[in-house]
C-alpha positions in Angstrom: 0.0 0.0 0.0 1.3 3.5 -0.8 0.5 6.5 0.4 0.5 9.9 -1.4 1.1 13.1 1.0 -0.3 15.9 0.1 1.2 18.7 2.7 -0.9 22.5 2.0 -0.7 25.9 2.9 -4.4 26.1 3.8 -6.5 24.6 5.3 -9.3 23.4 4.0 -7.3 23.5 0.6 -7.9 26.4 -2.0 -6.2 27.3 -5.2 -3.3 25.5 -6.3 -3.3 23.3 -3.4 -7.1 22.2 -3.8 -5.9 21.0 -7.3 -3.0 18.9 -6.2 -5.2 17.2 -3.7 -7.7 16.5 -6.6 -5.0 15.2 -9.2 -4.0 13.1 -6.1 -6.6 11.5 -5.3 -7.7 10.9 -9.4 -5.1 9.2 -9.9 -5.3 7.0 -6.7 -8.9 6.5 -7.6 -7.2 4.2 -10.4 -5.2 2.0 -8.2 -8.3 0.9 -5.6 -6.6 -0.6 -2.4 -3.1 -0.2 -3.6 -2.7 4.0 -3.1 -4.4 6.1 -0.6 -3.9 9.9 -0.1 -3.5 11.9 3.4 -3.3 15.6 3.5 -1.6 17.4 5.7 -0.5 21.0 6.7 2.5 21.8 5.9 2.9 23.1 9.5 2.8 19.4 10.7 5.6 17.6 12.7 5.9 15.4 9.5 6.1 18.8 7.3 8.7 20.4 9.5 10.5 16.6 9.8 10.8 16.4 6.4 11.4 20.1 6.0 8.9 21.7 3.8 8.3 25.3 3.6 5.4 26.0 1.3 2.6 23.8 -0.5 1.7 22.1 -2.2 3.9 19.9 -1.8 3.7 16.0 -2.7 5.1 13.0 -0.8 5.6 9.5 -1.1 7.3 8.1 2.2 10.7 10.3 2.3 10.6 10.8 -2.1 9.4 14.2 -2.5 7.4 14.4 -5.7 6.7 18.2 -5.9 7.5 21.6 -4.8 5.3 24.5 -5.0 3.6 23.0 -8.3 0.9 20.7 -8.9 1.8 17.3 -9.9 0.6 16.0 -13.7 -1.3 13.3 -13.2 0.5 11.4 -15.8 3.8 11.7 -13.9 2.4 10.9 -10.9 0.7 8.2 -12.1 3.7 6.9 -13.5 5.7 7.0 -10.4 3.1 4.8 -8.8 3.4 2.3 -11.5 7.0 2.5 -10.9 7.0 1.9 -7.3 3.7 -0.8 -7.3 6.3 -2.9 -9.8 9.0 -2.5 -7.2 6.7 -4.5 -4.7 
């Protein structure tokens, strides 16, 4: 099981983070019981842990995906491919 982090500025989610979380959670919605998606504030022990400063900003475990940018979908989706064939 993988899970996608999705760390925002706000919350609840508006602009450019509100997006992220939908691409997110699209493309999850293709891999049913295989990828889940959690978001977080950025302000969070696991935000400061892993040292974030601004969202959105897209995790998987300790592999940060994206900065300050949404994610395509097709990328993303590709990196779950990537990592469910690694398993």
């Amino acid at each position: 099981m993988l899970t996608i982090s999705v760390f925002v500025s706000n919350e609840p989610p508006e602009g450019e983070d509100a997006r992220t979380v939908k691409v997110a959670e699209a493309v999850a919605a293709r891999f049913p019981a295989q990828v889940t998606v959690e978001v977080l504030p950025i302000a969070s022990e696991r935000g400061e842990a892993l040292g974030l400063r601004f969202g959105p900003t897209v995790v998987e475990g300790d592999m940060v995906l994206s900065v300050g940018e949404q994610l395509s979908a097709g990328r993303l989706k590709r990196y779950i491919e990537m990592r469910l064939g690694e398993t």
